[in-house]
N, C-alpha and C positions, 0 to 999 in steps of 0.2 A: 444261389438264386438272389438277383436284385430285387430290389424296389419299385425298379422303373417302369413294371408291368403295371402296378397300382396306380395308380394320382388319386390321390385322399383331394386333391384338391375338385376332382372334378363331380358335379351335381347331376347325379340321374333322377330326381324329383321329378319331373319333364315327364321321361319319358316313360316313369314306374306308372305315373299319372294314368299314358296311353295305353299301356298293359292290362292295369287293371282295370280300365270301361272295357279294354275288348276284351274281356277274359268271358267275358258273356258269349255265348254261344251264338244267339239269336243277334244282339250284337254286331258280334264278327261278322255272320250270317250277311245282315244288313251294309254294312262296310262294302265284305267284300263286293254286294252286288251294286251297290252305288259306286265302286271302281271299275265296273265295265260301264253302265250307264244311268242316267240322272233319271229320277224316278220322283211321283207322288207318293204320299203315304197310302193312297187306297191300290194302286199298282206294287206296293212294297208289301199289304197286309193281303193282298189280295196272293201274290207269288208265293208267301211262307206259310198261308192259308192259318192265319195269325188273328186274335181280334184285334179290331182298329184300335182299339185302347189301350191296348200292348204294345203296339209298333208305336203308337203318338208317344209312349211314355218313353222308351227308347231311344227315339230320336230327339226328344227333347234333351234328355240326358248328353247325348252325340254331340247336339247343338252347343250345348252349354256348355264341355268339354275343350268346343272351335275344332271336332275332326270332320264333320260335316255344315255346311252352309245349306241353307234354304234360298230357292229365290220366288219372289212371288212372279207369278202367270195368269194375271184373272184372277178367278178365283182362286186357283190352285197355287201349291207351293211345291218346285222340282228340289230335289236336295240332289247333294253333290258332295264327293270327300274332298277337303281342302287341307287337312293333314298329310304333310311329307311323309310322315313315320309312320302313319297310319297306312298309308298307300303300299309304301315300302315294306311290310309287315305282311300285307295280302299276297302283294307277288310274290314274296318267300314262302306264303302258306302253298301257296299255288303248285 
């Protein structure tokens, strides 16, 4: 058996990154439901029947990660998953 299976050269820091924020359950949860459609946080705490304090820390988390974007609406803010991998991840859990 070769080597050629391995590349020591190549860096999964990336994507061990996306792994483990979605390793969360509630999380995942969240993802995957912002991969069928864009959502407020009170339409997202309100579906997992979550407190809003829960789900804001969450997605901030999400945010700050870059696997979901927020866009403001008025008052409101719709998030959306803008992670490849992340996306890609759901439809396999699927």
């Amino acid at each position: 058996m070769g080597s050629e299976e391995f590349d020591k050269s190549r860096n999964f820091d990336n994507e061990a990154e996306i792994l483990k924020v979605l390793g969360h359950p509630v999380r995942l949860k969240i993802v995957a439901g912002l991969c069928t459609k864009e959502c407020n946080v009170k339409h997202i705490w309100e579906c997992l029947g979550l407190p809003q304090a829960t789900v804001s820390q969450h997605l901030a988390l999400l945010k700050n990660k870059r696997i979901i974007e927020g866009k403001r609406d008025g008052v409101e803010v719709h998030y959306t998953v803008v992670h490849p991998l992340a996306r890609k991840l759901i439809e396999l859990l699927s």
